[in-house]
C-alpha positions as CSV (number, residue, x, y, z in Angstrom):
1,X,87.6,45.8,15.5
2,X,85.5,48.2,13.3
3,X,84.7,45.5,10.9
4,X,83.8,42.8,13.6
5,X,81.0,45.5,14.9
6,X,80.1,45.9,11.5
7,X,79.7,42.3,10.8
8,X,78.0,41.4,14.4
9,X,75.5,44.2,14.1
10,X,74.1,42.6,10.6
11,X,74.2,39.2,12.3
12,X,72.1,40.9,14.9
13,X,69.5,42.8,12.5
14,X,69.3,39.6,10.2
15,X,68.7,37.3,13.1
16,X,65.7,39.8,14.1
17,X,64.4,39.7,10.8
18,X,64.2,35.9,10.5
19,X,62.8,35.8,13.6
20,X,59.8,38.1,13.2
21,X,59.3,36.2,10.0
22,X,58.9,33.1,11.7
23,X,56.7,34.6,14.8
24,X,54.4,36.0,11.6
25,X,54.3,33.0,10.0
26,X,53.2,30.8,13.1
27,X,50.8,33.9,13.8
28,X,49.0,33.7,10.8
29,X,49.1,29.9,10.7
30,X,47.7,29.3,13.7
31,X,44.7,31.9,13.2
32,X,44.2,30.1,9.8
33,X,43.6,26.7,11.6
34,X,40.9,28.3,14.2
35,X,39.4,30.0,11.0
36,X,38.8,26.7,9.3
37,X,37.9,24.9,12.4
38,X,35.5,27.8,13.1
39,X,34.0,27.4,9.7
40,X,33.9,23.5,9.4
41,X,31.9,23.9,12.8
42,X,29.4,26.5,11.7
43,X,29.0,24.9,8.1
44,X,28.5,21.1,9.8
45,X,25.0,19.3,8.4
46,X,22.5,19.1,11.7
47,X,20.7,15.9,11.2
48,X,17.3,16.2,10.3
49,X,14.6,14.6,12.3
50,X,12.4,12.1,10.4
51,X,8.9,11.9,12.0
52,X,6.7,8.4,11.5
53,X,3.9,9.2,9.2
54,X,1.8,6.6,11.3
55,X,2.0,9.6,14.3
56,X,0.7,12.2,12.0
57,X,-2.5,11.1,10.5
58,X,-4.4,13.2,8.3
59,X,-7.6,14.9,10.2
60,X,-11.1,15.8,8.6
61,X,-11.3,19.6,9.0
62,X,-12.8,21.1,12.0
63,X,-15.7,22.8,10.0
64,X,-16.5,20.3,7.3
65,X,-19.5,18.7,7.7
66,X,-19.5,15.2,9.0
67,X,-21.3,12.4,10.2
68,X,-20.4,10.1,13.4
69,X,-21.1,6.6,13.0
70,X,-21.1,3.3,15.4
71,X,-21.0,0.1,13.8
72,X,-19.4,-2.8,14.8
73,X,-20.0,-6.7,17.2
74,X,-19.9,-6.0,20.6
75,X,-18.9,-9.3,23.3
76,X,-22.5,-11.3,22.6
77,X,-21.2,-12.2,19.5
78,X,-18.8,-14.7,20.6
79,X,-15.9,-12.9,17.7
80,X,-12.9,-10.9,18.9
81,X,-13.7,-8.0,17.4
82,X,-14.8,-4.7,18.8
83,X,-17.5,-2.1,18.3
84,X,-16.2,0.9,17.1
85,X,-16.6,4.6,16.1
86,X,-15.9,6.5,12.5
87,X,-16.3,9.8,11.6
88,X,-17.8,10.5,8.0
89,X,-17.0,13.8,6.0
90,X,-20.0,15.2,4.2
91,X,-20.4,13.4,-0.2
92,X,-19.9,9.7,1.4
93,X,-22.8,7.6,1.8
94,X,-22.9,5.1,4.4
95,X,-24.6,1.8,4.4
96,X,-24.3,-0.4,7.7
97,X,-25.9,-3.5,8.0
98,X,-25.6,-6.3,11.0
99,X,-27.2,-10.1,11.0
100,X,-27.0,-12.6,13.3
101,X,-28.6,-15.7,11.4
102,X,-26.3,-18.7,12.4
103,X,-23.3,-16.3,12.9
104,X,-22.8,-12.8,13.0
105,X,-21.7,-10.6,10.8
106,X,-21.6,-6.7,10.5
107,X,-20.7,-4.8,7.6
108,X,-20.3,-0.9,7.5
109,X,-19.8,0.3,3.8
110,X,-18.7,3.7,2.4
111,X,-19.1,4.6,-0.8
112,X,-17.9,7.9,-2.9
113,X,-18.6,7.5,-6.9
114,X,-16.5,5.0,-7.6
115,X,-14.2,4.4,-4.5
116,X,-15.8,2.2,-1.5
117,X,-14.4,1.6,2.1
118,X,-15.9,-1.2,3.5
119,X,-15.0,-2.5,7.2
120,X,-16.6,-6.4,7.9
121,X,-16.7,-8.3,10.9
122,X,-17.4,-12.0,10.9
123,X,-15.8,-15.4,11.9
124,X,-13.3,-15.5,9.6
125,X,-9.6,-16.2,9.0
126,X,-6.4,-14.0,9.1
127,X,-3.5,-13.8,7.2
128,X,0.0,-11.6,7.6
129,X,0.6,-8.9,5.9
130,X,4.1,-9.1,4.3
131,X,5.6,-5.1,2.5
132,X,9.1,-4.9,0.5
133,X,12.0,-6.4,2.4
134,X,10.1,-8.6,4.5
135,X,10.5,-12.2,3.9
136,X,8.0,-15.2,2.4
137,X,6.4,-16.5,5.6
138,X,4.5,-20.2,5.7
139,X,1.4,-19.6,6.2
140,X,-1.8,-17.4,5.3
141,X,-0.3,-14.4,4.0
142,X,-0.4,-11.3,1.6
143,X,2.2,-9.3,0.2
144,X,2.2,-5.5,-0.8
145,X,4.3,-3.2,-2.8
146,X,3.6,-0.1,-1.2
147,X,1.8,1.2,1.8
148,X,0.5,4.6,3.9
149,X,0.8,4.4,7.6
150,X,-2.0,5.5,9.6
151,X,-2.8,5.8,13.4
152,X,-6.3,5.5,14.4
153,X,-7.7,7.9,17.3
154,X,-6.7,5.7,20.0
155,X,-3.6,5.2,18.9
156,X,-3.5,2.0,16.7
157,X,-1.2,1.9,13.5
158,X,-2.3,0.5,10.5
159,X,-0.9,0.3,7.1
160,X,-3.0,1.2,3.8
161,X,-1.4,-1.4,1.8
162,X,-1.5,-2.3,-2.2
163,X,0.0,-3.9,-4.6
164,X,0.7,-3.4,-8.4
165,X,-1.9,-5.6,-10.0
166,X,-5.1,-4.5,-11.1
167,X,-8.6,-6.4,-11.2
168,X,-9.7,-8.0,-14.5
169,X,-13.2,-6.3,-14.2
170,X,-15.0,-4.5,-16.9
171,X,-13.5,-1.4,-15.2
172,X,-10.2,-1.2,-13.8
173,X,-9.9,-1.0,-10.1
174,X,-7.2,-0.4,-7.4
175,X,-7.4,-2.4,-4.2
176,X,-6.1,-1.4,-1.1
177,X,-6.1,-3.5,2.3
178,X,-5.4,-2.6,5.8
179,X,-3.3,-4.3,8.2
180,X,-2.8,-3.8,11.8
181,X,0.6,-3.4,13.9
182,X,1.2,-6.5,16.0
183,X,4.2,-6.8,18.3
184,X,6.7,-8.5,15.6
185,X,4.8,-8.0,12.2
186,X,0.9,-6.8,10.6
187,X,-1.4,-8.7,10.1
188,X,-5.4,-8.8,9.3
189,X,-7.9,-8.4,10.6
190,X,-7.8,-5.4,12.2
191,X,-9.3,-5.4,15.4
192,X,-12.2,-3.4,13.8
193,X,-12.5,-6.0,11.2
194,X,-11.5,-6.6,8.3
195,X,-11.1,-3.4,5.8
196,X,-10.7,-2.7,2.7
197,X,-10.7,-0.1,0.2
198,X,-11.4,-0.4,-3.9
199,X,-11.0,2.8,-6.0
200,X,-10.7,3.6,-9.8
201,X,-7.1,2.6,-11.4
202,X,-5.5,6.0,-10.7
203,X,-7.5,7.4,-7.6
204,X,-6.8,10.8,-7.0
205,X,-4.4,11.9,-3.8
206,X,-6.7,14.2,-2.2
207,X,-9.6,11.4,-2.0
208,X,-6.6,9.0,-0.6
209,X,-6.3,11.7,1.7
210,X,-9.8,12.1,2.9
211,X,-10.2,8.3,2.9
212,X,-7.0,8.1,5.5
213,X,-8.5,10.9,7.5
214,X,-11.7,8.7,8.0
215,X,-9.9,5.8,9.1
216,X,-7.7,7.8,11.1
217,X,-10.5,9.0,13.0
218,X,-11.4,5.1,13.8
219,X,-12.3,4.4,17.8
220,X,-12.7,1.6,19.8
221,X,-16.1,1.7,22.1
222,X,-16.7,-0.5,25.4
């Protein structure tokens, strides 16, 4: 009888021991998984919001000196474009010039050394405006390797468009044309004519800069 004590009471204290093993193990196991879950939550990439550069325009400095210009056909002229209004940062020299001898035609030019914006408005044709990924289209068209969106002050977007070629001129040149979002696709002209913008070969990003903050700053008038 002694030895059948003996025997139960180490059944008894090994069967605790497993058991408080086991309990310890699922313990630990189960605060391990909340641990990890925990941390693949707090570590988790939030995605990051991509804004449309065509909403955020650069803007000619509050106190820089500038000039406000109105150029542009108004309805008399028969053409379907509009006049408009462009602010003009001090060091840019403006020549505007309008005829009406057998058709109309209005022409507002810019010029800074050797970079010129120039915005014209006659009776002329239009062509899309095709960028990387878009495909051939049958028609009047232009195509463009790269491009800078730009919204205008009354909320037009246009696109600041070139391509990789260069101009067999005496002096290199870059060309740049702008094109205006239509419901399906861009196209030109813009409704404040048609615009365009030559600069040297390389042209320096702060001068891009400045020249998007002028047409950024673009305005229809009544």
């Amino acid at each position: 009888m002694d030895k059948f004590f003996a025997f139960f009471g180490k059944a008894v204290l090994i069967i605790t021991l497993l058991g408080g093993i086991s309990y310890a193990a699922y313990t630990l196991g189960k605060s391990t998984s909340s641990t990890l879950k925990s941390g693949a939550a707090s570590t988790t990439a939030m995605p990051t919001p991509t804004l449309d550069p065509g909403l955020m325009p650069e803007k000619i400095p509050e106190g820089a000196k500038k000039t406000i210009i109105t150029a542009g056909l108004g309805k008399d002229s028969g053409l379907s474009f509009t006049k408009y209004q462009i602010t003009v940062p001090e060091g840019w020299i403006p020549n505007h010039i309008t005829t009406s001898e057998g058709t109309w035609v209005d022409t507002l030019t810019l010029t800074k050394g050797a970079t010129q914006l120039k915005i014209f408005q006659a009776a002329t044709g239009g062509a899309m405006c095709l960028y990387t990924g878009d495909a051939d289209f049958e028609g009047p068209s232009s195509r463009y390797d790269s491009f800078v969106a730009i919204t205008t002050a009354d909320g037009i977007v246009l696109r600041r468009g070139s391509t990789n070629e260069t101009s067999a001129d005496y002096i290199s040149k870059k060309g740049f044309t702008m094109c205006q979002k239509g419901s399906e696709s861009y196209g030109q002209p813009t409704v404040f004519g048609h615009m365009s913008l030559t600069t040297a070969i390389n042209p320096d990003a702060a001068l891009l800069s400045e020249v998007d903050a002028i047409i950024s700053s673009l305005k229809k008038l009544p």
